[in-house]
BANU-105297 format. One record per atom (N, C-alpha, C, O): residue in three letters; y, x, z; atom name. Coordinates in Angstrom, 1 decimal. Each point is the difference from the previous one (the first is absolute). Layout:
# BANU-105297
{"ALA", {Y, X, Z}, "CA"}
...
END
This chain:
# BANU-105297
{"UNK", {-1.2, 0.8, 0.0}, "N"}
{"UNK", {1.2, -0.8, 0.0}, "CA"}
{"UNK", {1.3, 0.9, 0.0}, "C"}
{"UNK", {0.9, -0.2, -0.8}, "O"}
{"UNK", {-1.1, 1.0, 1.7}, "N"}
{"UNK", {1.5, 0.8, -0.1}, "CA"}
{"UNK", {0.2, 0.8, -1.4}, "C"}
{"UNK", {1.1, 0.1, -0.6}, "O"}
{"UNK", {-2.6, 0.4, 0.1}, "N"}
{"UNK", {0.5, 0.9, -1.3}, "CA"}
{"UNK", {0.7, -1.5, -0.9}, "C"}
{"UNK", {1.0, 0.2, -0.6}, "O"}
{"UNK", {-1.6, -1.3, 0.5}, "N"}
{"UNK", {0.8, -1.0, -0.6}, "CA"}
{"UNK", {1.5, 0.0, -0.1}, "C"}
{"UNK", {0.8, 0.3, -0.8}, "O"}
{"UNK", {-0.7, -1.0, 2.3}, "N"}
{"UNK", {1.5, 0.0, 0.2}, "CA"}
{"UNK", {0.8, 1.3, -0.5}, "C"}
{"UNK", {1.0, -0.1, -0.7}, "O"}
{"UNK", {-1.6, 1.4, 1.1}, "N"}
{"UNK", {0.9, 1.4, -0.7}, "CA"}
{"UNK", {0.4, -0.6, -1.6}, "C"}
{"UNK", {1.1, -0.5, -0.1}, "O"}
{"UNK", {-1.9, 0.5, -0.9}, "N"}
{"UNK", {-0.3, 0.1, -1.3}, "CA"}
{"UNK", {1.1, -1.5, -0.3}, "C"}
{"UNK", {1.0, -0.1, -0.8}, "O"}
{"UNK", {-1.4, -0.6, 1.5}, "N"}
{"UNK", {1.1, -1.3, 0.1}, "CA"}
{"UNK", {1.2, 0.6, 0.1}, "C"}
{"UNK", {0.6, 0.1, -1.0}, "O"}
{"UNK", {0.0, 0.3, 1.9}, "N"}
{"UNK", {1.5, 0.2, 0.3}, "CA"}
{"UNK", {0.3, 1.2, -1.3}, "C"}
{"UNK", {1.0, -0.1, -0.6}, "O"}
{"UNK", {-1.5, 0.6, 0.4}, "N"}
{"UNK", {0.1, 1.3, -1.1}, "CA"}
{"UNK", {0.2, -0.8, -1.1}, "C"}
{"UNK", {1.0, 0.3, -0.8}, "O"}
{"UNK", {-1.7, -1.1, 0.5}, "N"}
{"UNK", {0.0, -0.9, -1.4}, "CA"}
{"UNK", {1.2, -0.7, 0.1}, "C"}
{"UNK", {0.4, -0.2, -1.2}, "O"}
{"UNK", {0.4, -0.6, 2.3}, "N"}
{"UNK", {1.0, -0.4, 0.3}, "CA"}
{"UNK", {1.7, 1.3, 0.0}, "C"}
{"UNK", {1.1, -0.1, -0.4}, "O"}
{"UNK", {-1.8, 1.0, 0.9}, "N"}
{"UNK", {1.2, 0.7, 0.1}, "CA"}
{"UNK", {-0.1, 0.7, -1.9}, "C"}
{"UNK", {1.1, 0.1, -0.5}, "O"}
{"UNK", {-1.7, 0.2, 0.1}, "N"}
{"UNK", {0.1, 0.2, -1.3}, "CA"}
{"UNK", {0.6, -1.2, -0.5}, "C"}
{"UNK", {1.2, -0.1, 0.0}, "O"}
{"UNK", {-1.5, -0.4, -0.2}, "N"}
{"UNK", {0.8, -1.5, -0.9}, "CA"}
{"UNK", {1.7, -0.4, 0.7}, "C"}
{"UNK", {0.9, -0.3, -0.7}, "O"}
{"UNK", {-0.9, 0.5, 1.9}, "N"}
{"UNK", {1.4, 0.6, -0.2}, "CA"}
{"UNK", {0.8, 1.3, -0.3}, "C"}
{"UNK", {1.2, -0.1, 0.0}, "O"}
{"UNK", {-2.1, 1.5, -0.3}, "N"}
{"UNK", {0.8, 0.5, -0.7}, "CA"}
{"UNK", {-0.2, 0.2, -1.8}, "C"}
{"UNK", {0.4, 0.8, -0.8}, "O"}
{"UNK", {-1.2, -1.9, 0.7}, "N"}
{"UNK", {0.2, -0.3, -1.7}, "CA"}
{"UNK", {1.2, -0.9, -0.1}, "C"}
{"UNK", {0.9, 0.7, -0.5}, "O"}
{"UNK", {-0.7, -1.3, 0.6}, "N"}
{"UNK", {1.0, -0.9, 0.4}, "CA"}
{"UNK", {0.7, 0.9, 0.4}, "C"}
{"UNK", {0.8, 0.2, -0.9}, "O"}
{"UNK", {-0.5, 0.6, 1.8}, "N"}
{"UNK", {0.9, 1.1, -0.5}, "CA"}
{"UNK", {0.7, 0.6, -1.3}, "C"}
{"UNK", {1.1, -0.1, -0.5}, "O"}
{"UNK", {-2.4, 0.8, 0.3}, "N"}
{"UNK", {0.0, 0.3, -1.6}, "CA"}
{"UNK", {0.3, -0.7, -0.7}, "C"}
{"UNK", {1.0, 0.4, -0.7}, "O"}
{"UNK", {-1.5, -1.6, 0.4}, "N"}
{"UNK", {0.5, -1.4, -0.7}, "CA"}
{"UNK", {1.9, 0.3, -0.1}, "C"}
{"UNK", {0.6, 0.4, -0.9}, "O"}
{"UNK", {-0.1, -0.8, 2.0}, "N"}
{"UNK", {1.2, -0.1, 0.2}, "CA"}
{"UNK", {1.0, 1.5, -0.4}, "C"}
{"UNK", {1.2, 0.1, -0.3}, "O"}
{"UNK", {-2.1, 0.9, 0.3}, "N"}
{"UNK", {0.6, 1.8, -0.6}, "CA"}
{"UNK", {0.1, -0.5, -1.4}, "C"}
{"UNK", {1.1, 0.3, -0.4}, "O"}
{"UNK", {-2.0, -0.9, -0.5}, "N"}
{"UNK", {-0.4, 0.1, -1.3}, "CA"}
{"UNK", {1.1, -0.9, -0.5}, "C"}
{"UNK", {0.9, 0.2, -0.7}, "O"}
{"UNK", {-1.2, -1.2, 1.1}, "N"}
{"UNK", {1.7, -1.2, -0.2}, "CA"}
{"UNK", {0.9, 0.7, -0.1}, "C"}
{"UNK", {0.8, 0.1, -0.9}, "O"}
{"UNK", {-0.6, 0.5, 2.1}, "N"}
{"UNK", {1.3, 0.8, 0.0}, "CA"}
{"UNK", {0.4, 1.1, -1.0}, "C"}
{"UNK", {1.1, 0.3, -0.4}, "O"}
{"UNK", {-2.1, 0.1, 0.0}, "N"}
{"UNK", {0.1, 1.1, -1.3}, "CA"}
{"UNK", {0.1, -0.6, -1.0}, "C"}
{"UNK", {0.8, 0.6, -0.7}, "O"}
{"UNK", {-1.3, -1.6, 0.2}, "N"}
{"UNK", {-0.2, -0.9, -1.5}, "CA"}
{"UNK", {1.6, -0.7, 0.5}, "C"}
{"UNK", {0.6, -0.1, -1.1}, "O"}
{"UNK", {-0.1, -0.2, 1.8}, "N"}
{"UNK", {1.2, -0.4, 0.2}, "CA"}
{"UNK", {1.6, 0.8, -0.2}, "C"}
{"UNK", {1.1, -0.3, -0.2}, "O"}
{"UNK", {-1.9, 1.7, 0.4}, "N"}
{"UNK", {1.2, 1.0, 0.3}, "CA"}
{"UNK", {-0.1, 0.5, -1.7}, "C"}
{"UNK", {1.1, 0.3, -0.6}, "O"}
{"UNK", {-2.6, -0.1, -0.1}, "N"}
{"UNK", {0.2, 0.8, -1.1}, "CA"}
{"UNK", {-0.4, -0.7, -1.2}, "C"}
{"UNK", {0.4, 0.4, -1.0}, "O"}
{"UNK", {-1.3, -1.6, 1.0}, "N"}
{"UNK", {0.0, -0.9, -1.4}, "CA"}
{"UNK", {0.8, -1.0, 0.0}, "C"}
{"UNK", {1.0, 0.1, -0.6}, "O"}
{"UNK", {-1.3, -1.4, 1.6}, "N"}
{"UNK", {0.4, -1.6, -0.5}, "CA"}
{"UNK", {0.5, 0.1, 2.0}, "C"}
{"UNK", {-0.6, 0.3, 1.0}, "O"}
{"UNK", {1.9, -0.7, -1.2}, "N"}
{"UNK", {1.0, 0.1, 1.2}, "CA"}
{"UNK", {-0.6, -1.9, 0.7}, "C"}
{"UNK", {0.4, -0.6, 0.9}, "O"}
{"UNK", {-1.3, 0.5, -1.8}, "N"}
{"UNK", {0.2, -1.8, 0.1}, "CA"}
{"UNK", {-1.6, -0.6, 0.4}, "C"}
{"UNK", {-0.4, -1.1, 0.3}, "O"}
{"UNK", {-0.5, 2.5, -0.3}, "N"}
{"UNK", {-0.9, -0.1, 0.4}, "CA"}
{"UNK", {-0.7, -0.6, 1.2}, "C"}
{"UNK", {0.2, 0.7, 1.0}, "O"}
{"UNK", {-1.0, -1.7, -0.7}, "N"}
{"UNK", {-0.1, -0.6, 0.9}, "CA"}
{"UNK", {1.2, -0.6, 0.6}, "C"}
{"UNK", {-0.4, -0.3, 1.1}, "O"}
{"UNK", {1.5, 0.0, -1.2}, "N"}
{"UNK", {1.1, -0.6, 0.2}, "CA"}
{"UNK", {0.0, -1.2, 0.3}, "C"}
{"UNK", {0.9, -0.5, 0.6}, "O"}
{"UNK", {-2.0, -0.2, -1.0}, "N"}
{"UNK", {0.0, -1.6, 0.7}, "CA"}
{"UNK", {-1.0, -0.4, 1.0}, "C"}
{"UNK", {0.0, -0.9, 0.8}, "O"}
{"UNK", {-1.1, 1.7, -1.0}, "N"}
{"UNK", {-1.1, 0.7, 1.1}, "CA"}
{"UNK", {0.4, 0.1, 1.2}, "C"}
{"UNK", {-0.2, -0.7, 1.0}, "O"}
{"UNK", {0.9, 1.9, -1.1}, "N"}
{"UNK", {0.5, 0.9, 1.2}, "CA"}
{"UNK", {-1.2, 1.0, 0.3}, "C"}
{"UNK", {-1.0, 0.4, -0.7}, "O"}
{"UNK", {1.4, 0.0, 2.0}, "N"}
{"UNK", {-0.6, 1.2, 0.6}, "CA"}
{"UNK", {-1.8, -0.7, 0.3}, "C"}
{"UNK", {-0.4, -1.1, 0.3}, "O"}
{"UNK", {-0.3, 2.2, -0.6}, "N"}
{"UNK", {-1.4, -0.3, 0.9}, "CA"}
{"UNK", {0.3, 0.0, 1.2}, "C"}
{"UNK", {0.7, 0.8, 0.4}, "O"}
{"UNK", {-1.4, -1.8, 0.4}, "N"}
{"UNK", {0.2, -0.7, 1.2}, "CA"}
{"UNK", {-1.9, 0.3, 0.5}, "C"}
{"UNK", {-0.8, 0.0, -0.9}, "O"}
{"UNK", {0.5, 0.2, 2.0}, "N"}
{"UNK", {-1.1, -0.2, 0.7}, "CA"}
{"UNK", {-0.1, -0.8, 1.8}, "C"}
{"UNK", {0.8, -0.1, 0.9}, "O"}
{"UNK", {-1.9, -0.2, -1.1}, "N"}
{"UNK", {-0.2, -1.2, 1.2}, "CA"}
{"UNK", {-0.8, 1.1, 0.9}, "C"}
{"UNK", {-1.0, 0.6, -0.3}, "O"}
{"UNK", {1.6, -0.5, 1.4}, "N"}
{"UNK", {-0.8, 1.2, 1.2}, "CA"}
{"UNK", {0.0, -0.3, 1.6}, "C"}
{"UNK", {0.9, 0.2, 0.8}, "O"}
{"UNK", {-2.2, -0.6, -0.6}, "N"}
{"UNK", {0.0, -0.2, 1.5}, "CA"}
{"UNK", {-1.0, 0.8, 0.9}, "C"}
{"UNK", {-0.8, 0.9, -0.3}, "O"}
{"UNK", {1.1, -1.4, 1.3}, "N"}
{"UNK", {-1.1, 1.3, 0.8}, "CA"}
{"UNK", {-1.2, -0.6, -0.2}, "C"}
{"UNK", {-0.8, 0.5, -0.9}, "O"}
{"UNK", {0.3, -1.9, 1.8}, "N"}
{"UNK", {-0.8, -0.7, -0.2}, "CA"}
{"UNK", {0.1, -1.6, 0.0}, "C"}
{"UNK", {1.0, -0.6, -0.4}, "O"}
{"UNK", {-2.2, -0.3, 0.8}, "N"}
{"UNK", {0.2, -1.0, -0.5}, "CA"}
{"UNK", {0.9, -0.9, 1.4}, "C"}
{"UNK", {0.3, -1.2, 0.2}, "O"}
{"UNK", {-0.3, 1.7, 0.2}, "N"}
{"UNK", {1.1, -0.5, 1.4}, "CA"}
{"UNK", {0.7, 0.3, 0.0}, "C"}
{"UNK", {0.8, -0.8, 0.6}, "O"}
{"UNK", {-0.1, 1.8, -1.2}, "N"}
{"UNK", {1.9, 0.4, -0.3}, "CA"}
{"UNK", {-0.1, -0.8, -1.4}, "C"}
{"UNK", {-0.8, -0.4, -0.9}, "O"}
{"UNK", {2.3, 0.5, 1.2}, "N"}
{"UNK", {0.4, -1.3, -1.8}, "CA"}
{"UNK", {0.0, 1.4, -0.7}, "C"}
{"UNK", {0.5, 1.0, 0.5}, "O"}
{"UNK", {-1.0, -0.9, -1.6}, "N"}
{"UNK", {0.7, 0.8, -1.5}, "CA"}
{"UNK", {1.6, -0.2, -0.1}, "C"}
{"UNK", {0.7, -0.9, 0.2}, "O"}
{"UNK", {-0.4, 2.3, -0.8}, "N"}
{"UNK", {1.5, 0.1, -0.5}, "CA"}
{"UNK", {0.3, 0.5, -1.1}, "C"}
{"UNK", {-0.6, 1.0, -0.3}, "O"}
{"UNK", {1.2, -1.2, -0.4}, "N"}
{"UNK", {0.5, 0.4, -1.9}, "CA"}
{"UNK", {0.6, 0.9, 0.3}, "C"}
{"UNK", {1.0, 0.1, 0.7}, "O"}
{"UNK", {-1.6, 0.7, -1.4}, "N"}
{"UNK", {1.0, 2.0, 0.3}, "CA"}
{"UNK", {0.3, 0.2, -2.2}, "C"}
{"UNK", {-0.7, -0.4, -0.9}, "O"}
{"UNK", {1.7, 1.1, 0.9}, "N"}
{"UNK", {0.7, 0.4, -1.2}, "CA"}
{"UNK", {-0.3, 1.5, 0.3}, "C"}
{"UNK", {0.9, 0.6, 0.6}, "O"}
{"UNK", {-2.8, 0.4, -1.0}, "N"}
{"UNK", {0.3, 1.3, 0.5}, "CA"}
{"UNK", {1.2, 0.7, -1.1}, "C"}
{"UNK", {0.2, -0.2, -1.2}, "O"}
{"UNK", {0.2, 0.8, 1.9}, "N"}
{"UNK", {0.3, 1.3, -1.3}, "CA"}
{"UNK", {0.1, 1.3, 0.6}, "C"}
{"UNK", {-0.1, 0.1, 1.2}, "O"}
{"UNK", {0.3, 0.9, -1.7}, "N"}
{"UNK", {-0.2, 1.8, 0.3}, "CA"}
{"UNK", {1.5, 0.4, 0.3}, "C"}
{"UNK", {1.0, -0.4, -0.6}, "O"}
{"UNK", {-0.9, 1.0, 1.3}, "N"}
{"UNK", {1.2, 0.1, 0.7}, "CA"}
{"UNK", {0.7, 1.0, -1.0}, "C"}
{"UNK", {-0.8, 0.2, -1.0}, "O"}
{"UNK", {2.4, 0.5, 0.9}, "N"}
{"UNK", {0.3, 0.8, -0.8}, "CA"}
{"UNK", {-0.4, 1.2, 0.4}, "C"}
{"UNK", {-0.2, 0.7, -0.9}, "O"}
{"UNK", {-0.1, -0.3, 1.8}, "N"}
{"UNK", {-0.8, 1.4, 0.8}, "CA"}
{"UNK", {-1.4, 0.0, -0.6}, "C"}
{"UNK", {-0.2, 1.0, -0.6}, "O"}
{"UNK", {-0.6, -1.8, 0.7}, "N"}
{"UNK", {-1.3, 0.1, -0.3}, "CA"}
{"UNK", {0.3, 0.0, -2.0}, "C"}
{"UNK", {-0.8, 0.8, -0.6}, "O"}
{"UNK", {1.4, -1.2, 0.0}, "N"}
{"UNK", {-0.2, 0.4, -1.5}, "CA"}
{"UNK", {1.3, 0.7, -0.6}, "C"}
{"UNK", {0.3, 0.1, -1.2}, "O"}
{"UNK", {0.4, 0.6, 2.2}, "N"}
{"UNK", {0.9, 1.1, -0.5}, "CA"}
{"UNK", {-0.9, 1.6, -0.4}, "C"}
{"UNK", {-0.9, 0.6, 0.6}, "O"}
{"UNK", {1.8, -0.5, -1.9}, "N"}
{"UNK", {-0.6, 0.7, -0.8}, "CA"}
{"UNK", {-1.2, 0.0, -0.6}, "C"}
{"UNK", {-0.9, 0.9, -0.1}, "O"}
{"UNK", {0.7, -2.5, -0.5}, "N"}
{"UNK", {-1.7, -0.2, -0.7}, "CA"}
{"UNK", {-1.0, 0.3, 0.7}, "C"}
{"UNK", {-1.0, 0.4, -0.6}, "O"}
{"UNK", {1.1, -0.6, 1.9}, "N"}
{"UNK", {-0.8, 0.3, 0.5}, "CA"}
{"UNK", {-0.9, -1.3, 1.0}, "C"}
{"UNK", {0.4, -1.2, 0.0}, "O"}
{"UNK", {-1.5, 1.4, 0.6}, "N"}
{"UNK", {-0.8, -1.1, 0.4}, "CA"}
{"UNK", {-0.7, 0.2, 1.2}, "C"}
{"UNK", {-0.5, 1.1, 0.2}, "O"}
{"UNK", {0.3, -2.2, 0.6}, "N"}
{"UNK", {0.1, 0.5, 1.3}, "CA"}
{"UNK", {-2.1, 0.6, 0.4}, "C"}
{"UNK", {-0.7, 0.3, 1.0}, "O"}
{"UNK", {0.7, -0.4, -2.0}, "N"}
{"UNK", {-1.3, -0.1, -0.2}, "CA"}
{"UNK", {-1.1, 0.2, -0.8}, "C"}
{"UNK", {-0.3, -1.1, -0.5}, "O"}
{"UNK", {-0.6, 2.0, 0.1}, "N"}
{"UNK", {-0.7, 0.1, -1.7}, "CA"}
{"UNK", {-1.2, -0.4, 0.5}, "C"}
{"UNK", {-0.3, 0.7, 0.8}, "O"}
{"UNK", {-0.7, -1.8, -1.1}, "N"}
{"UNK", {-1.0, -0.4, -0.1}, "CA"}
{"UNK", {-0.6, -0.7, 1.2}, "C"}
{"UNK", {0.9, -0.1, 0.8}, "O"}
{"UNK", {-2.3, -0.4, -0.5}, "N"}
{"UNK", {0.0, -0.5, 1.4}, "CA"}
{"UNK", {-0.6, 0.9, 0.8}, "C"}
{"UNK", {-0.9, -0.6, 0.7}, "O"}
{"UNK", {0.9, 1.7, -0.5}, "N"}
{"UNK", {0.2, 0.9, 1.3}, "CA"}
{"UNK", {0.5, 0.6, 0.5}, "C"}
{"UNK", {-0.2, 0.6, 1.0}, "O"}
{"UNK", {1.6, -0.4, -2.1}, "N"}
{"UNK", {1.3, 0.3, 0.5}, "CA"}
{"UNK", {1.0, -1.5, 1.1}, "C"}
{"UNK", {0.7, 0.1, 1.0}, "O"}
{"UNK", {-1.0, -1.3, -1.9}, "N"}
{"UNK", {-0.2, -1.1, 0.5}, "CA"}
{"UNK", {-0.3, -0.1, 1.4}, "C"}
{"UNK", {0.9, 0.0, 0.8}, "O"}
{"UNK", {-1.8, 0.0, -0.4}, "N"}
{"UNK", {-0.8, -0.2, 1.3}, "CA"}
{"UNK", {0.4, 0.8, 0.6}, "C"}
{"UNK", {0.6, -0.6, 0.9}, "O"}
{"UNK", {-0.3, 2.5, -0.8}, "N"}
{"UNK", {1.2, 0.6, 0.9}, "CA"}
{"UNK", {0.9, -0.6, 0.3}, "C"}
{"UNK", {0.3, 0.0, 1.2}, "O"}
{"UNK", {0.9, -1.0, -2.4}, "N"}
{"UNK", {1.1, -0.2, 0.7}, "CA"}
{"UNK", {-0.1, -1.4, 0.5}, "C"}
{"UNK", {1.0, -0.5, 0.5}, "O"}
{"UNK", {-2.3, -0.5, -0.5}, "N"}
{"UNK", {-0.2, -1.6, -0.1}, "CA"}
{"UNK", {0.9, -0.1, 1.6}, "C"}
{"UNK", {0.9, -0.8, 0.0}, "O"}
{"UNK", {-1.2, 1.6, 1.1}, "N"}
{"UNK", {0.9, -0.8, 0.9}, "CA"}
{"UNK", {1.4, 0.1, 0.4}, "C"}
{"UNK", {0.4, -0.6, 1.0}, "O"}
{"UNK", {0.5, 1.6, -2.0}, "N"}
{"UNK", {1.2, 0.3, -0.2}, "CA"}
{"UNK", {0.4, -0.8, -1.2}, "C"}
{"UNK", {0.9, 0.6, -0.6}, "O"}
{"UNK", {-1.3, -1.6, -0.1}, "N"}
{"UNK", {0.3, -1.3, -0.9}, "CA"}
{"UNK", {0.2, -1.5, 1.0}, "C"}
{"UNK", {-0.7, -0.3, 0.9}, "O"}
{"UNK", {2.0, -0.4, -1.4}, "N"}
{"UNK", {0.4, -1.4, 0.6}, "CA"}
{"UNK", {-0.9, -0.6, 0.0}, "C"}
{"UNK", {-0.5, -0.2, -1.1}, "O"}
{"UNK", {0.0, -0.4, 2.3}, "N"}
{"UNK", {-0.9, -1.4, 0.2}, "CA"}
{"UNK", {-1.2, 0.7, -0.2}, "C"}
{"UNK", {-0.8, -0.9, -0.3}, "O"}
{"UNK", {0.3, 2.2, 0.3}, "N"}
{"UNK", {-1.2, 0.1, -0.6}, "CA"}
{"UNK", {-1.0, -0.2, 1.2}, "C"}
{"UNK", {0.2, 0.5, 1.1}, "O"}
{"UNK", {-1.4, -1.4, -1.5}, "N"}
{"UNK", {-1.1, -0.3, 1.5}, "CA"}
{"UNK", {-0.4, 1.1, 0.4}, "C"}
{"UNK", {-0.6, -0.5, 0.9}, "O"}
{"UNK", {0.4, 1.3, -0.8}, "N"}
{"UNK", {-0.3, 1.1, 0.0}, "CA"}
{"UNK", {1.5, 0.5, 1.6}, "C"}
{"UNK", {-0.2, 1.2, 0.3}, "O"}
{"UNK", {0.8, -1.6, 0.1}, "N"}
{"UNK", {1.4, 0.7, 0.9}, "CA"}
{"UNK", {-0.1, -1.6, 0.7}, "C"}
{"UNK", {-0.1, -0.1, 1.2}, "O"}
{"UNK", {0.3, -1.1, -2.3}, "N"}
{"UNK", {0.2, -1.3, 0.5}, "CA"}
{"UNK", {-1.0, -0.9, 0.2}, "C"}
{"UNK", {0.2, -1.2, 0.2}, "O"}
{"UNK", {-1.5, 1.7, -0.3}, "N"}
{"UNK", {-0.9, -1.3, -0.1}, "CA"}
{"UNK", {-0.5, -0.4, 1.5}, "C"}
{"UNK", {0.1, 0.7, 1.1}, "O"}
{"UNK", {-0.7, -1.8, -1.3}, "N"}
{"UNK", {-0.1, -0.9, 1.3}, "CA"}
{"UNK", {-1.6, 1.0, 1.2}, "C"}
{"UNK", {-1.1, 0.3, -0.3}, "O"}
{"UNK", {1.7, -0.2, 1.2}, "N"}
{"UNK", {-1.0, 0.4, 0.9}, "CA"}
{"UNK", {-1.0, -0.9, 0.4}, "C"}
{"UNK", {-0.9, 0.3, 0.8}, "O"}
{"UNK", {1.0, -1.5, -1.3}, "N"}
{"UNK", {-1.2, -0.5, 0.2}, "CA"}
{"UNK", {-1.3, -0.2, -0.7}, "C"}
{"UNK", {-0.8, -0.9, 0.3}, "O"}
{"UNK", {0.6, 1.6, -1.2}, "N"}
{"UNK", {-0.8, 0.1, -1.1}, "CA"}
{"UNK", {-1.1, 1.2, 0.7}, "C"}
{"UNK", {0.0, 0.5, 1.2}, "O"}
{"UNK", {-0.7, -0.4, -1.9}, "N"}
{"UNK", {-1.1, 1.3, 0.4}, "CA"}
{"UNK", {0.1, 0.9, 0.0}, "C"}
{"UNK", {-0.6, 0.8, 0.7}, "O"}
{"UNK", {1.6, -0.4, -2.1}, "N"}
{"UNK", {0.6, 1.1, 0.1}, "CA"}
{"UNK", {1.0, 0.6, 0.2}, "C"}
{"UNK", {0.3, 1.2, -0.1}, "O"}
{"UNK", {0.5, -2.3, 0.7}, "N"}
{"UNK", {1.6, -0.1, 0.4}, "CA"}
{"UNK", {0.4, 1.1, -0.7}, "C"}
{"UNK", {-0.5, 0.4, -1.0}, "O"}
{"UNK", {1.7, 0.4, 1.9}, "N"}
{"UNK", {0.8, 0.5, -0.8}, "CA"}
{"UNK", {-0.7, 1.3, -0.9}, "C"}
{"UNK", {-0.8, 0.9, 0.5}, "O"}
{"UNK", {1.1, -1.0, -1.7}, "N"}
{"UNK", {-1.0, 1.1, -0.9}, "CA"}
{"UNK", {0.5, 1.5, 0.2}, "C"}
{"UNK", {1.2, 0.4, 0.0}, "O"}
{"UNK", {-2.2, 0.5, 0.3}, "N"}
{"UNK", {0.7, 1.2, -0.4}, "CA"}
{"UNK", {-0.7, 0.5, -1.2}, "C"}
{"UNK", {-1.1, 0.4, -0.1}, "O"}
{"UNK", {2.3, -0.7, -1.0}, "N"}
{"UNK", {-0.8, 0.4, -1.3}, "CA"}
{"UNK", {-0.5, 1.6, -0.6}, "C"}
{"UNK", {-0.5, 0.3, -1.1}, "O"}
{"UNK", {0.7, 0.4, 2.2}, "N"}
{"UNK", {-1.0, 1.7, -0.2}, "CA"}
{"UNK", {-1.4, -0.5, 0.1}, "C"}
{"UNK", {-0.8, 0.2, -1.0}, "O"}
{"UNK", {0.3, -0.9, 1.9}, "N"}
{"UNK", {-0.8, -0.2, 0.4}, "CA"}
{"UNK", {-0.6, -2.0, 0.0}, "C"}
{"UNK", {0.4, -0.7, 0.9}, "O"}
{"UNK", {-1.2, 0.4, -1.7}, "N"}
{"UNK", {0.0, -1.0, -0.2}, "CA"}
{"UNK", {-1.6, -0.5, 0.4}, "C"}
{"UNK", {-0.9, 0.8, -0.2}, "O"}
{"UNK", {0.8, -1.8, 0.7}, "N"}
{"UNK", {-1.3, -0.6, 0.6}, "CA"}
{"UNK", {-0.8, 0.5, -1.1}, "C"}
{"UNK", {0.2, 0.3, -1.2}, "O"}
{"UNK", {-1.6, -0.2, 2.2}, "N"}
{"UNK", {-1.2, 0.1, -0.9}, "CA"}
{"UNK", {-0.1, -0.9, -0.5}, "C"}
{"UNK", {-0.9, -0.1, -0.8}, "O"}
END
C-alpha cells in the first residue's frame, strides 16, 4: 500500500509540473509565433488537493523567472526531478497528508 500511495503522489506531482510546462510552452508560442495563441483558452489551470477530506484547489503552475533564466530548467529528466521534487510548490512529496501509509514522502528513498 505505501509503495502505491508513493507512485500515486509522484504521478500527481508530475502532472503538475506538465502543466507547468504546458504554461512555459504557451508562453513561448506567444512571445515568438502567434501573440493570440491560446487567447480565449487561457492559461492551463490544474485541480490539486491533498486528499479526499481537504477540498481541491485550482493552481495556474508556472516556473518562476529564476528557475528559467538563462534557458535554463530546473531540472533534466526524472531523476534529476526526484532530487528537487520537495523544493517544488504543493509538491506531495513536502505537503502530502500524514495520514496515509506513507505520509510524508522522502523521495531519495521510496517505499519498497
Amino acid at each position: 500500500m505505501a509503495q502505491y500511495e508513493y507512485h500515486t503522489a509522484l504521478v500527481e506531482d508530475l502532472a503538475f509540473e506538465l502543466t507547468r510546462y504546458g504554461n512555459l510552452i504557451a508562453g513561448i508560442v506567444r512571445a515568438e509565433i502567434d501573440p493570440t495563441f491560446r487567447f480565449e483558452q487561457g492559461a492551463l489551470l490544474i485541480r490539486y488537493g491533498i486528499d479526499i477530506l481537504w477540498p481541491d484547489s485550482t493552481y495556474r503552475p508556472e516556473f518562476s523567472e529564476q528557475e528559467i533564466a538563462g534557458e535554463r530548467q530546473p531540472y533534466n529528466g526524472l531523476s534529476d526531478y526526484l532530487r528537487v521534487r520537495t523544493t517544488r510548490k504543493l509538491s506531495e512529496a513536502s505537503c502530502g497528508s500524514p495520514r496515509t501509509i506513507a505520509g510524508r514522502q522522502n523521495p531519495e528513498t521510496p517505499p519498497p
